[in-house]
HTML snippet that shows the backbone in 3Dmol.js (N, CA, C, O; Angstrom):
<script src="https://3Dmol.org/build/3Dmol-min.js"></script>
<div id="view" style="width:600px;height:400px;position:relative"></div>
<script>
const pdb = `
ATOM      1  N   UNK A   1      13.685   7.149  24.608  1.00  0.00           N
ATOM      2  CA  UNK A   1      13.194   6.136  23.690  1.00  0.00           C
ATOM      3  C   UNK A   1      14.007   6.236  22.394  1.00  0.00           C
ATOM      4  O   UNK A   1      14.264   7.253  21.749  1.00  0.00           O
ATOM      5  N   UNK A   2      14.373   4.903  22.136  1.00  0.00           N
ATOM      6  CA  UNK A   2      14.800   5.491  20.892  1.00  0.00           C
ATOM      7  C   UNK A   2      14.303   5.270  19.641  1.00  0.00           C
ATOM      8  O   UNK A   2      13.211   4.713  19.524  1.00  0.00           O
ATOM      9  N   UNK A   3      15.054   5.687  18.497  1.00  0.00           N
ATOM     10  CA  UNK A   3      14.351   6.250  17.005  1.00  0.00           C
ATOM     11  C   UNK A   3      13.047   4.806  16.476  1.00  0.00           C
ATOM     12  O   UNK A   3      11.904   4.801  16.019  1.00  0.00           O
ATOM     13  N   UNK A   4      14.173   3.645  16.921  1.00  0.00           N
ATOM     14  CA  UNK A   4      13.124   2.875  15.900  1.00  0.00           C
ATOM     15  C   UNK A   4      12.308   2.086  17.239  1.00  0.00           C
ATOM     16  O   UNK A   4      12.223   0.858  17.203  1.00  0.00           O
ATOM     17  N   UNK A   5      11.906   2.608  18.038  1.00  0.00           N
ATOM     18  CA  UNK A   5      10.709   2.258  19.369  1.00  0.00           C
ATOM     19  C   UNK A   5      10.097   2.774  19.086  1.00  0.00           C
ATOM     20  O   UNK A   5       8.995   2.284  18.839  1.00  0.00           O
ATOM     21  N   UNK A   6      10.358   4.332  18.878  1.00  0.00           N
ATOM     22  CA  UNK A   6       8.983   5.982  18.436  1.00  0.00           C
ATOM     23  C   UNK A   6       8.876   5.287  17.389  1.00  0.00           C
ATOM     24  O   UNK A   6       7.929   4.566  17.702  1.00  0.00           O
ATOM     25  N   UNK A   7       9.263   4.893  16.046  1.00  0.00           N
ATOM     26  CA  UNK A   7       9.048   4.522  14.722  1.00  0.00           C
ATOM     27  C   UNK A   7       7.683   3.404  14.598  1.00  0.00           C
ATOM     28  O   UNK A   7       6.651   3.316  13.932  1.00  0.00           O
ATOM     29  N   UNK A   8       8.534   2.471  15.907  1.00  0.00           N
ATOM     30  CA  UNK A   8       7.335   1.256  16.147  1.00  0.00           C
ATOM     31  C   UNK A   8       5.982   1.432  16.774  1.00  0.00           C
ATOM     32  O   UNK A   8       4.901   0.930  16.466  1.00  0.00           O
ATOM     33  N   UNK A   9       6.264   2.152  17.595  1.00  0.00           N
ATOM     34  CA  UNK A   9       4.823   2.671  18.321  1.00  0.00           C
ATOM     35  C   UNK A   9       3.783   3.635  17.458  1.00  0.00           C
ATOM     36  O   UNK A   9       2.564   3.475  17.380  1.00  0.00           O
ATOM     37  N   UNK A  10       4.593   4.702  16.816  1.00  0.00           N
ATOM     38  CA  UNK A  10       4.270   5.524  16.010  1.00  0.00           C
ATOM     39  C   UNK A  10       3.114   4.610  14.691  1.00  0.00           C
ATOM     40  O   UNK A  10       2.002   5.051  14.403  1.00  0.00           O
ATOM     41  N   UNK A  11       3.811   3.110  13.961  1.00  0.00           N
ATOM     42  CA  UNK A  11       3.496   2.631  13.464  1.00  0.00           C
ATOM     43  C   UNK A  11       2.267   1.584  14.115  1.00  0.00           C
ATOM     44  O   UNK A  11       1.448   1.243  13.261  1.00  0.00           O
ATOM     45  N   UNK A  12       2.071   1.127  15.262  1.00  0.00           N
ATOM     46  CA  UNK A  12       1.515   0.857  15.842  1.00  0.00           C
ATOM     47  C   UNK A  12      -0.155   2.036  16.112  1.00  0.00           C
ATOM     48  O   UNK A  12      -1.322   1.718  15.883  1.00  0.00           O
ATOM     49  N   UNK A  13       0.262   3.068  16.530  1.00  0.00           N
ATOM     50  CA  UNK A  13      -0.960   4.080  16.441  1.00  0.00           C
ATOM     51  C   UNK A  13      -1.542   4.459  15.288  1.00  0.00           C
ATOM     52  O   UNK A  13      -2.715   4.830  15.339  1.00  0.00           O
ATOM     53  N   UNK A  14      -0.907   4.445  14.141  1.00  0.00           N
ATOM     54  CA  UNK A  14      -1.525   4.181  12.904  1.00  0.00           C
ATOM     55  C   UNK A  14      -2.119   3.337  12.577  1.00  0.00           C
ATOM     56  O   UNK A  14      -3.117   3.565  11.893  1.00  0.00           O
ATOM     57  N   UNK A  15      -1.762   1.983  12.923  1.00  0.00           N
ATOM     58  CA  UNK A  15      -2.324   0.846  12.598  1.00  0.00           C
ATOM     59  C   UNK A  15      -4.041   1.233  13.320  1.00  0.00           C
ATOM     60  O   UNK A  15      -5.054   1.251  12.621  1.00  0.00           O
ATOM     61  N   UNK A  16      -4.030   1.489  14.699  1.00  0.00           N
ATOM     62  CA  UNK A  16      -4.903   1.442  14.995  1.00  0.00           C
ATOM     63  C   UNK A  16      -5.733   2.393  14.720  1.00  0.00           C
ATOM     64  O   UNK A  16      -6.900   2.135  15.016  1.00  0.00           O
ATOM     65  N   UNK A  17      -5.482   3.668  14.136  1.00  0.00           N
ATOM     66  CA  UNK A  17      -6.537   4.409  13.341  1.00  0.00           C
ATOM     67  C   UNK A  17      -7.224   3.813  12.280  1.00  0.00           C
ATOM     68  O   UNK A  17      -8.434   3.975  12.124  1.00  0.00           O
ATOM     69  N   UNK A  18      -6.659   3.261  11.680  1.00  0.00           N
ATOM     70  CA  UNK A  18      -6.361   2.384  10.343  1.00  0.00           C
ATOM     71  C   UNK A  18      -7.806   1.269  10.381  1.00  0.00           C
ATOM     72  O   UNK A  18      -8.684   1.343   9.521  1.00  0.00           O
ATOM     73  N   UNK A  19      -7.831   0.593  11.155  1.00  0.00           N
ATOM     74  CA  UNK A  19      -8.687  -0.276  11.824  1.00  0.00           C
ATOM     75  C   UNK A  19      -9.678   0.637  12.630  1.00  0.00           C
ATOM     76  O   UNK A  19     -10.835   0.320  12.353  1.00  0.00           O
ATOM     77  N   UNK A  20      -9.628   1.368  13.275  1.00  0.00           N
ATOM     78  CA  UNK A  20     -10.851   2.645  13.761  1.00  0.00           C
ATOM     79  C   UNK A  20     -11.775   3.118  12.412  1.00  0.00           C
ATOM     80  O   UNK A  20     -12.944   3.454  12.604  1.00  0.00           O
ATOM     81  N   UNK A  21     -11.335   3.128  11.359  1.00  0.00           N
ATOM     82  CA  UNK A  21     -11.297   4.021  10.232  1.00  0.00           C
ATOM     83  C   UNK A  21     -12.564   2.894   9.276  1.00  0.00           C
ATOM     84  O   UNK A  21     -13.634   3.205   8.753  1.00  0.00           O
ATOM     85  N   UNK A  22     -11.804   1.450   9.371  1.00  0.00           N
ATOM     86  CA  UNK A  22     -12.213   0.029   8.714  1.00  0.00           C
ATOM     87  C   UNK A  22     -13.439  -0.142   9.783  1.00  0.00           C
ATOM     88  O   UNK A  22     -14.455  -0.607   9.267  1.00  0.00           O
ATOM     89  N   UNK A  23     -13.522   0.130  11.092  1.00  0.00           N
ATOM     90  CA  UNK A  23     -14.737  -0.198  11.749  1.00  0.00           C
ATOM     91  C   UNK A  23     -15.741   0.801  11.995  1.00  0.00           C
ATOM     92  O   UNK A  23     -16.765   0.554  12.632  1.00  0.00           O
ATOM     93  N   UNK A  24     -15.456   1.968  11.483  1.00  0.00           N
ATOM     94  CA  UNK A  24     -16.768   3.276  11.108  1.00  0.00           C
ATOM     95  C   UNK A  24     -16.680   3.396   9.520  1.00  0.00           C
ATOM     96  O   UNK A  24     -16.678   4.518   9.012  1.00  0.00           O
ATOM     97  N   UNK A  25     -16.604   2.181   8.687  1.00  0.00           N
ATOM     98  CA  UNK A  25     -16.617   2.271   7.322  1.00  0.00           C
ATOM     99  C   UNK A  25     -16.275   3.283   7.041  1.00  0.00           C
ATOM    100  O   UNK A  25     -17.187   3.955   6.559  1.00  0.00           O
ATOM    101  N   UNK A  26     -15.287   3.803   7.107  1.00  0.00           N
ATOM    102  CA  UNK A  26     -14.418   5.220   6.172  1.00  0.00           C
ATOM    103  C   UNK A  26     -13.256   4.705   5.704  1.00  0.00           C
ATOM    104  O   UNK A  26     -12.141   5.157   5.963  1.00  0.00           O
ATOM    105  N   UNK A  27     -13.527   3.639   4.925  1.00  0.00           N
ATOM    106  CA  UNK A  27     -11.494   2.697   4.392  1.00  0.00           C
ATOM    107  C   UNK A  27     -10.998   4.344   3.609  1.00  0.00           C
ATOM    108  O   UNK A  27     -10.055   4.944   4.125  1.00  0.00           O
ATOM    109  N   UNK A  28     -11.463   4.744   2.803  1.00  0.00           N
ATOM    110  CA  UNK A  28     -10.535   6.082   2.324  1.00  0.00           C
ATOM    111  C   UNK A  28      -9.371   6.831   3.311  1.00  0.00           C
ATOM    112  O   UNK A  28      -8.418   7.296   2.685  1.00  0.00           O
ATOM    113  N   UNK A  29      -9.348   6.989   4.702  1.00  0.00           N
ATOM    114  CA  UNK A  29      -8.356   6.880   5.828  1.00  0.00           C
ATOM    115  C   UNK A  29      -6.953   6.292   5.266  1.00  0.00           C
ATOM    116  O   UNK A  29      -5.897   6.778   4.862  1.00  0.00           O
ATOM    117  N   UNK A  30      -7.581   4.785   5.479  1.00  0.00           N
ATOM    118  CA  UNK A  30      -6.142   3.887   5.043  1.00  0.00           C
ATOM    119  C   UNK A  30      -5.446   4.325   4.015  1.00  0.00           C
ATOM    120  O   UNK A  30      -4.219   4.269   4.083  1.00  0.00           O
ATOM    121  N   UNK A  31      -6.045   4.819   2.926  1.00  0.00           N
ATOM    122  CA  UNK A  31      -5.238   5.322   1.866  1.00  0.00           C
ATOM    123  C   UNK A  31      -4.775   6.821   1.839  1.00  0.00           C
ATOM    124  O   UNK A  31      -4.069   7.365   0.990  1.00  0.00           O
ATOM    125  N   UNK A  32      -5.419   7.439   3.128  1.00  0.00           N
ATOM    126  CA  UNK A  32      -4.488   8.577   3.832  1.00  0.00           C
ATOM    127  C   UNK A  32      -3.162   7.867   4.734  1.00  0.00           C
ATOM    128  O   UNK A  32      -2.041   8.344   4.910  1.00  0.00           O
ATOM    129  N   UNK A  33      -3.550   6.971   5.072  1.00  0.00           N
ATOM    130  CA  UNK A  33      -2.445   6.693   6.530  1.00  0.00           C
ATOM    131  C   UNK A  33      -1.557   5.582   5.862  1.00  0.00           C
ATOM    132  O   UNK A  33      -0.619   5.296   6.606  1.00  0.00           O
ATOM    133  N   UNK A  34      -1.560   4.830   4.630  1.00  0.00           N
ATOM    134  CA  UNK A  34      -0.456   3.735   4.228  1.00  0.00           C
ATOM    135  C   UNK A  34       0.647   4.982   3.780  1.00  0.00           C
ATOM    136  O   UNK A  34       1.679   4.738   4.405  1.00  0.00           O
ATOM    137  N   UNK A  35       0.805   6.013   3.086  1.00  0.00           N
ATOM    138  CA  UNK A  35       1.975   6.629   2.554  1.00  0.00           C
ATOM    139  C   UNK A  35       2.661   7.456   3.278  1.00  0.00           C
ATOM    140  O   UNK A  35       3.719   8.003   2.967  1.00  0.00           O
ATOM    141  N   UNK A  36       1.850   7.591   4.606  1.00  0.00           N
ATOM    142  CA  UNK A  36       2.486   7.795   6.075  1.00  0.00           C
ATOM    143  C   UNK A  36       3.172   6.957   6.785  1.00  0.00           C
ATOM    144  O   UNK A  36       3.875   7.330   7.724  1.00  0.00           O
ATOM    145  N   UNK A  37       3.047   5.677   6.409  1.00  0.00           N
ATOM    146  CA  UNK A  37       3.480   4.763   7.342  1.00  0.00           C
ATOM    147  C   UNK A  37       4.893   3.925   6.477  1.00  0.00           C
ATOM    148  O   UNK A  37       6.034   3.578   6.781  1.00  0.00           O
ATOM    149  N   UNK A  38       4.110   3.878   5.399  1.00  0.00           N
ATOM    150  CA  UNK A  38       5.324   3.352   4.017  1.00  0.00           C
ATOM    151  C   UNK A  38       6.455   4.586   4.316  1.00  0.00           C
ATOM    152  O   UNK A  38       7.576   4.142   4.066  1.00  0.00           O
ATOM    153  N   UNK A  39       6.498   5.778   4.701  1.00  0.00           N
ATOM    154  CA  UNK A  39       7.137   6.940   4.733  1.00  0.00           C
ATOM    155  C   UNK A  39       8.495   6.295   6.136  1.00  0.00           C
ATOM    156  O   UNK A  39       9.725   6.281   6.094  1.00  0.00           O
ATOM    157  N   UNK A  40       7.664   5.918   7.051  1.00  0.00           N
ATOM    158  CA  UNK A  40       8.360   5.815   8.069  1.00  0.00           C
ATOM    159  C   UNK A  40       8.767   4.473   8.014  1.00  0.00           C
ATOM    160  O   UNK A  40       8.900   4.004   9.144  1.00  0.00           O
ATOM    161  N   UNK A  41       8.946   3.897   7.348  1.00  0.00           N
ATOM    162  CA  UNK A  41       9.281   2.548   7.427  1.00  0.00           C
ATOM    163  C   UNK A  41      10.432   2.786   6.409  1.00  0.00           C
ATOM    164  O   UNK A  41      11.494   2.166   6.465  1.00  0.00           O
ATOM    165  N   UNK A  42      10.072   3.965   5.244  1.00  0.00           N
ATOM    166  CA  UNK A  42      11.307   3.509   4.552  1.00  0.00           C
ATOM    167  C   UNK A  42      12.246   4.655   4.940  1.00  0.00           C
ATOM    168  O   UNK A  42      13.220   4.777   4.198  1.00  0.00           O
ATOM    169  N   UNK A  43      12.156   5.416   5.837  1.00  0.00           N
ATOM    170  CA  UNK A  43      13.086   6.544   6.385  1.00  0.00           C
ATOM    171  C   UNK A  43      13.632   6.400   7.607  1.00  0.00           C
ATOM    172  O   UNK A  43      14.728   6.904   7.849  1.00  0.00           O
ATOM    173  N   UNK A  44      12.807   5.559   8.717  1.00  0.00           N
ATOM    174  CA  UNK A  44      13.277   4.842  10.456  1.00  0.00           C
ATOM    175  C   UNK A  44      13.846   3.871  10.008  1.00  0.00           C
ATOM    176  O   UNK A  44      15.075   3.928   9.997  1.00  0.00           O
ATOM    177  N   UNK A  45      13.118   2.521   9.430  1.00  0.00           N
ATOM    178  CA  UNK A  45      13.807   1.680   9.955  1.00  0.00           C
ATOM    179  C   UNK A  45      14.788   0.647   8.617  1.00  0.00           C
ATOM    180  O   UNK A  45      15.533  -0.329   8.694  1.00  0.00           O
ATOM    181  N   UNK A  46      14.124   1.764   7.134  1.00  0.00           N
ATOM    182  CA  UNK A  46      15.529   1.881   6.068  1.00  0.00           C
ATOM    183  C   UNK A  46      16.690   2.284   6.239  1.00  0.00           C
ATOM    184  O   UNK A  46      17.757   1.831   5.826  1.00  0.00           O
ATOM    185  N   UNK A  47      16.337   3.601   7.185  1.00  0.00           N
ATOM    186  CA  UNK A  47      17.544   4.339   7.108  1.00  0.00           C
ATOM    187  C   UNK A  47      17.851   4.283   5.628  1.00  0.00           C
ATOM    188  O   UNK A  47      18.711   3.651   5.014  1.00  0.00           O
ATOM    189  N   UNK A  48      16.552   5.439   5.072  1.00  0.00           N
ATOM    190  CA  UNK A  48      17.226   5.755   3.856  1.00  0.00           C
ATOM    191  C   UNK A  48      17.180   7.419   4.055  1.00  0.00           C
ATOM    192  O   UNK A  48      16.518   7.900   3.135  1.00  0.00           O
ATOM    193  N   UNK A  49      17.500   8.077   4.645  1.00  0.00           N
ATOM    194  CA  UNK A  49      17.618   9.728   5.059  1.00  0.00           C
ATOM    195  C   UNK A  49      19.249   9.520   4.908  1.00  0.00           C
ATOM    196  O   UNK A  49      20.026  10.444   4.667  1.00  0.00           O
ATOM    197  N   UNK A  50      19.630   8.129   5.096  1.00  0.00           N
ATOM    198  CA  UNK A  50      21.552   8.870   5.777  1.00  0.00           C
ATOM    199  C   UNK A  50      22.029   7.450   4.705  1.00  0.00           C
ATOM    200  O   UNK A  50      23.125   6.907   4.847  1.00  0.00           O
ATOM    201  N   UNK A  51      21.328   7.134   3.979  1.00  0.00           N
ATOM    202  CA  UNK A  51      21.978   5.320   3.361  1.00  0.00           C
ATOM    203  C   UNK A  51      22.395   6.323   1.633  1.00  0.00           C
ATOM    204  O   UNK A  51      21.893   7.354   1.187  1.00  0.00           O
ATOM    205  N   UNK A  52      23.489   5.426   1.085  1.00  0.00           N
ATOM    206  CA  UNK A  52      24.134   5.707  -0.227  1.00  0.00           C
ATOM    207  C   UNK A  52      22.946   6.146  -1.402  1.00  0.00           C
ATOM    208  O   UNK A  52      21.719   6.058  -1.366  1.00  0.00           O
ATOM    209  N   UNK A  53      23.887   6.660  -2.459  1.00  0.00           N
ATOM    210  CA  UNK A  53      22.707   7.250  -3.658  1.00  0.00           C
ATOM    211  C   UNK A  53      22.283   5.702  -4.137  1.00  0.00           C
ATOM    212  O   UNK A  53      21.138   5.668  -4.587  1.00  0.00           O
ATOM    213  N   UNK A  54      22.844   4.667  -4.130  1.00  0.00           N
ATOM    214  CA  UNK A  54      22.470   3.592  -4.623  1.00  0.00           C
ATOM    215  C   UNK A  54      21.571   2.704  -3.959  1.00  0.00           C
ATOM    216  O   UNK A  54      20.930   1.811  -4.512  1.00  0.00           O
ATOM    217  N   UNK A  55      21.557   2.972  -2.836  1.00  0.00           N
ATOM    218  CA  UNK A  55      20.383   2.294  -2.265  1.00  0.00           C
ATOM    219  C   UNK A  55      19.201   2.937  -2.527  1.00  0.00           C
ATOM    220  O   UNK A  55      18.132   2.360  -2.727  1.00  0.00           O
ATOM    221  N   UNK A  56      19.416   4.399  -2.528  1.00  0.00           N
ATOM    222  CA  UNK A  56      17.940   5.427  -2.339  1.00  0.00           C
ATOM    223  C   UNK A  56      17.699   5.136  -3.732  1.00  0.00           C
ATOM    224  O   UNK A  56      16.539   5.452  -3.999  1.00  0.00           O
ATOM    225  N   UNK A  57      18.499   4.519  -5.043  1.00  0.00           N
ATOM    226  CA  UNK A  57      18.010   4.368  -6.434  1.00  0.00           C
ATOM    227  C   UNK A  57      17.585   2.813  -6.530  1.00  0.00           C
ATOM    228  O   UNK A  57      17.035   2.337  -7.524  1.00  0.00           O
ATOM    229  N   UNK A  58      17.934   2.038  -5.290  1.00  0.00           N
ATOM    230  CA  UNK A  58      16.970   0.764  -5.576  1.00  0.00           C
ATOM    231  C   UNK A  58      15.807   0.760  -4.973  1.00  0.00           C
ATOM    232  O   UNK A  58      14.866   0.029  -5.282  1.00  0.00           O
ATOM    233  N   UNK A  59      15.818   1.658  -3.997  1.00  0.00           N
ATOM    234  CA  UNK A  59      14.752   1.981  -3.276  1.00  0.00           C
ATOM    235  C   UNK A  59      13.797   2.476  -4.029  1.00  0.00           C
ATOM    236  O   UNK A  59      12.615   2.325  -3.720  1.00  0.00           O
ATOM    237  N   UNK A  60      14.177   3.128  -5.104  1.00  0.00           N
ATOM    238  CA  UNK A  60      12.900   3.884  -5.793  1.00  0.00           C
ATOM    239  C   UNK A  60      12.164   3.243  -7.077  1.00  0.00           C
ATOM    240  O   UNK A  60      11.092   3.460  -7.643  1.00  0.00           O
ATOM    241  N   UNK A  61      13.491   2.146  -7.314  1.00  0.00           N
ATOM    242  CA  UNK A  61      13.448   1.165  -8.589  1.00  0.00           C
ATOM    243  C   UNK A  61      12.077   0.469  -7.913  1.00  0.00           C
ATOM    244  O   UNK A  61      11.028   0.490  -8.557  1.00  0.00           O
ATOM    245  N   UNK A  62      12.144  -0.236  -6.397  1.00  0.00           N
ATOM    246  CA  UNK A  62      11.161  -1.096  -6.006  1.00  0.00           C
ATOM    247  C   UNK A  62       9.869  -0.251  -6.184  1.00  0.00           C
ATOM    248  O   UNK A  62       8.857  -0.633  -6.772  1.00  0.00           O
ATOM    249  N   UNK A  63      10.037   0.827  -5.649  1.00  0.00           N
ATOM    250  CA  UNK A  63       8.242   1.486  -5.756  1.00  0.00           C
ATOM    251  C   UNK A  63       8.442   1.762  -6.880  1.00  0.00           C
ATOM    252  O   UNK A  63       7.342   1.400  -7.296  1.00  0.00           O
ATOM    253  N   UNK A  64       9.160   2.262  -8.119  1.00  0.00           N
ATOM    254  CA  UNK A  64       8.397   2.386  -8.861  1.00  0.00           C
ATOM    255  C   UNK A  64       7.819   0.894 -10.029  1.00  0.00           C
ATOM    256  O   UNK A  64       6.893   0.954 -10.837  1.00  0.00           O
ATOM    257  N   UNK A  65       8.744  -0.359  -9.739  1.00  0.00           N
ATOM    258  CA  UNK A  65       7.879  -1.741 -10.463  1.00  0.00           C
ATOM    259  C   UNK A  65       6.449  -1.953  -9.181  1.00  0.00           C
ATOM    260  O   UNK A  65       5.702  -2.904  -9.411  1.00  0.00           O
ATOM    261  N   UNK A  66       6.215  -1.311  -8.245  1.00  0.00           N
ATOM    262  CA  UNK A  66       5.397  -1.980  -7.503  1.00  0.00           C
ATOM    263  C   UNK A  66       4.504  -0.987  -8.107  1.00  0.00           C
ATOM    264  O   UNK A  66       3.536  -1.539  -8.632  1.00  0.00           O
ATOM    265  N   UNK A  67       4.499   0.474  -8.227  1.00  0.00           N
ATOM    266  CA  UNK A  67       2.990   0.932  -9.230  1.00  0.00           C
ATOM    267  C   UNK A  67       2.561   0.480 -10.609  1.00  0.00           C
ATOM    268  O   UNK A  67       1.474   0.531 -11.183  1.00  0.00           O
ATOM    269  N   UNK A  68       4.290  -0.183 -11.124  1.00  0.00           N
ATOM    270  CA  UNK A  68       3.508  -0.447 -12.397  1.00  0.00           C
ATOM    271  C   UNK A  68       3.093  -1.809 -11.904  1.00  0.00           C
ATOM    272  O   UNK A  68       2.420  -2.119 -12.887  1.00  0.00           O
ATOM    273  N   UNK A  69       3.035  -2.463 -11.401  1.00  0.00           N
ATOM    274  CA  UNK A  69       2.224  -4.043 -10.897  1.00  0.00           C
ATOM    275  C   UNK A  69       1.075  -3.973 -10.037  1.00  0.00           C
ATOM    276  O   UNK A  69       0.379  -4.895  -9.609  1.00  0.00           O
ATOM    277  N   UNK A  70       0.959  -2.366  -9.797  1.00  0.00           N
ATOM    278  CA  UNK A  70      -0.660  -2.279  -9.303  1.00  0.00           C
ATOM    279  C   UNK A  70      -1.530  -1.718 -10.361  1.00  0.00           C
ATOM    280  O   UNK A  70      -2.726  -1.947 -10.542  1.00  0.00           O
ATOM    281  N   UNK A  71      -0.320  -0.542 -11.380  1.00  0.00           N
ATOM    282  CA  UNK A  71      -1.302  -0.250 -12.218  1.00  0.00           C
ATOM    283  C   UNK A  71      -2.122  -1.803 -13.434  1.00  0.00           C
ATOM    284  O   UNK A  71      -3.257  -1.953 -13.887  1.00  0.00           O
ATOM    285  N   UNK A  72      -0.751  -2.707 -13.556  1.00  0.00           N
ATOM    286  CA  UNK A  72      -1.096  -3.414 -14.576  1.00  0.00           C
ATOM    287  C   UNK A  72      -2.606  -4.090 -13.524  1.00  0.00           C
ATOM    288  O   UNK A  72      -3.752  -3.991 -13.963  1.00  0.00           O
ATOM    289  N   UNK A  73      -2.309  -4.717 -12.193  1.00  0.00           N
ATOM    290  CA  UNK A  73      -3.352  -5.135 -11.352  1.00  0.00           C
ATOM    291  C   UNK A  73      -4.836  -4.186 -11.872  1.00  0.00           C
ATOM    292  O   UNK A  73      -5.845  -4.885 -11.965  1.00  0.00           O
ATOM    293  N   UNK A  74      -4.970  -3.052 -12.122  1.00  0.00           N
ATOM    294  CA  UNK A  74      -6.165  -2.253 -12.268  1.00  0.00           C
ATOM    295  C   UNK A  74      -6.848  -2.421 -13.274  1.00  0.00           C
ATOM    296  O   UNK A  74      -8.076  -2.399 -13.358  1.00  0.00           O
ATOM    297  N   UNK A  75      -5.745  -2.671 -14.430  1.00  0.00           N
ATOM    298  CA  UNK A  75      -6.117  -2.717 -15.921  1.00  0.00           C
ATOM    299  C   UNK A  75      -6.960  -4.122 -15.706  1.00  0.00           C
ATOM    300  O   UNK A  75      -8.183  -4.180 -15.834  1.00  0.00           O
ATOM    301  N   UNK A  76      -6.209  -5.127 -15.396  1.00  0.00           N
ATOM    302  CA  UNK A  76      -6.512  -6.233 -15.366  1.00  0.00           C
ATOM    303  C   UNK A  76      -8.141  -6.101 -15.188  1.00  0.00           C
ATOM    304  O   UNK A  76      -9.018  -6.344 -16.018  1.00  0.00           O
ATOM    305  N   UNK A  77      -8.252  -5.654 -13.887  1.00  0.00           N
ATOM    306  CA  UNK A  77      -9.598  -5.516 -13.402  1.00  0.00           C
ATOM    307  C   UNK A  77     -10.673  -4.845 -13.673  1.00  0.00           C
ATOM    308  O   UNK A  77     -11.764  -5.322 -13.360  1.00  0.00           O
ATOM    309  N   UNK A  78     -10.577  -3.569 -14.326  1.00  0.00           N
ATOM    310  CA  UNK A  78     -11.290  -2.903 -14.954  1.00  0.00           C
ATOM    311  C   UNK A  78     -11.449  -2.837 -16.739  1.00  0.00           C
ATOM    312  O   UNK A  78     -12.232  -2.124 -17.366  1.00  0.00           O
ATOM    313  N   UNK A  79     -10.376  -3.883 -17.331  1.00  0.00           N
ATOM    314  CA  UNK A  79     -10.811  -4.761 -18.523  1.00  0.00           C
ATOM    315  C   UNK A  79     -11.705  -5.908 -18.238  1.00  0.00           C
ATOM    316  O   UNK A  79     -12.199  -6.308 -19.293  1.00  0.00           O
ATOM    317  N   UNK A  80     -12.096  -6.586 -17.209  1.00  0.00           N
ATOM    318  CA  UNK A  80     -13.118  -7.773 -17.372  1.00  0.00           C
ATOM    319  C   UNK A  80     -14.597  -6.986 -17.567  1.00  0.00           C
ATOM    320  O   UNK A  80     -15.108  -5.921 -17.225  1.00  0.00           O
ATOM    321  N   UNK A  81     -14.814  -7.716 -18.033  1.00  0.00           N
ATOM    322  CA  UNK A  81     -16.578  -7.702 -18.525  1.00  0.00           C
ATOM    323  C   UNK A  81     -17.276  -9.020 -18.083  1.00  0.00           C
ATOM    324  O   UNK A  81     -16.908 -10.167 -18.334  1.00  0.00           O
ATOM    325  N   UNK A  82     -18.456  -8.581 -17.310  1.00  0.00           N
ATOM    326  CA  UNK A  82     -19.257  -9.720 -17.214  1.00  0.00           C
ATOM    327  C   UNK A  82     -20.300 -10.137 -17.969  1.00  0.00           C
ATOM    328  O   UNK A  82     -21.475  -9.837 -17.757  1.00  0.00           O
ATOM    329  N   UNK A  83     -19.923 -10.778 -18.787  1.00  0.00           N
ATOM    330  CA  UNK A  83     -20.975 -11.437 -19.545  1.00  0.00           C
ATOM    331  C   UNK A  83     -21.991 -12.207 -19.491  1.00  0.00           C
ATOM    332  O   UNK A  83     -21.914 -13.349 -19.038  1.00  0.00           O
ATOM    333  N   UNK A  84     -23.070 -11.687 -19.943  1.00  0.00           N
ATOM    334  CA  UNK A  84     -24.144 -12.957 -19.131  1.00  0.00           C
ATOM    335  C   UNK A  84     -23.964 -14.759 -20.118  1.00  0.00           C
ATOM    336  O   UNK A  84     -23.435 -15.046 -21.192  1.00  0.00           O
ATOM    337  N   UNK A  85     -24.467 -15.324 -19.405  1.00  0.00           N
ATOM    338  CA  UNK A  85     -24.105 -16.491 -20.049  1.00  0.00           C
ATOM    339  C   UNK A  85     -25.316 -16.989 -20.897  1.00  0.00           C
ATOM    340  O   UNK A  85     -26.388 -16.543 -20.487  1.00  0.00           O
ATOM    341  N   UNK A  86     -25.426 -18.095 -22.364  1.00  0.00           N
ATOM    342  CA  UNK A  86     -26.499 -18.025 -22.908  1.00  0.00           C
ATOM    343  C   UNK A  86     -27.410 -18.913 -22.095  1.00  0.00           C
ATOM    344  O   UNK A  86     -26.829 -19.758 -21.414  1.00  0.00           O
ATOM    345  N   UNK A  87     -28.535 -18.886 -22.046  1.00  0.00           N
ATOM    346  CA  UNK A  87     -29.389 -20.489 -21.681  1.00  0.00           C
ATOM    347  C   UNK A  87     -29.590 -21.543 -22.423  1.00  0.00           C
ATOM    348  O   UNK A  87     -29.716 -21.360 -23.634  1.00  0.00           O
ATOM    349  N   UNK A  88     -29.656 -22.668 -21.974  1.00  0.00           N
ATOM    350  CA  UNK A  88     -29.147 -23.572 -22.962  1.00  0.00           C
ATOM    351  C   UNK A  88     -30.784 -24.330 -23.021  1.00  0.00           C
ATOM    352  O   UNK A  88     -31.310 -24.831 -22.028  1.00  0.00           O
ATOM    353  N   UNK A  89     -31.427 -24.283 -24.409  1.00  0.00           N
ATOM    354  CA  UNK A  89     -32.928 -25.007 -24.254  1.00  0.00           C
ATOM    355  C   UNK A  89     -32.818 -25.901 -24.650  1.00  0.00           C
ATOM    356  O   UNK A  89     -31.938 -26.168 -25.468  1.00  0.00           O
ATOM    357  N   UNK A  90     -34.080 -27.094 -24.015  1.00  0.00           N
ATOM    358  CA  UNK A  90     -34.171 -28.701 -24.606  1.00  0.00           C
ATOM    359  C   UNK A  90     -34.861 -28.346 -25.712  1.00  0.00           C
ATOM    360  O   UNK A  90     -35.441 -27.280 -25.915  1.00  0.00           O
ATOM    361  N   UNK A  91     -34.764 -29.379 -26.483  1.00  0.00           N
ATOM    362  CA  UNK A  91     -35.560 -29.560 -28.114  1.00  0.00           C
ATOM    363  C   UNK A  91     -36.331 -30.609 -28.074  1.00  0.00           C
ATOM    364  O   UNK A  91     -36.979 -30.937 -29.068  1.00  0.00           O
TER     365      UNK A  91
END
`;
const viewer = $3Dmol.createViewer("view");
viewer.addModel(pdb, "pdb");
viewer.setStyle({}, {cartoon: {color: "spectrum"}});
viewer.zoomTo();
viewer.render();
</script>
């Protein structure tokens, strides 16, 4: 078999833990098994183990704007406040 079949299948059996995990309500899993799978996706079928210093430095450029666009995503979300709204009376 080769590298990126094991890579696919490999990614494939994750998936389905992944979804095992989502259907006995334990999602905390997925956020064990995405940096496993992000791992093999960017090392099988990047080929970033054997690719130039410049790719492995855009490679890292992308994850690192994608935490700051989840961190800004968090802020976002954990700055709203729900406010109740006033009632409005007849006179």
């Amino acid at each position: 078999m080769t590298r990126l079949a094991l890579a696919w299948v490999l990614l494939l059996v994750l998936l389905a833990l992944q979804v095992a995990a989502a259907l006995a309500h334990a999602g905390w899993v997925a956020g064990l098994l995405a940096p496993v799978m992000i791992g093999l996706v960017a090392f099988l079928f990047m080929d970033l183990g054997r690719a130039s210093a410049l790719s492995r430095i855009f490679a890292l450029a992308g994850l690192f704007w994608l935490v700051i666009l989840g961190g800004l995503t968090s802020v976002d979300f954990l700055a709203r406040h729900d406010y109740p709204t006033p009632m409005l009376t007849r006179p």
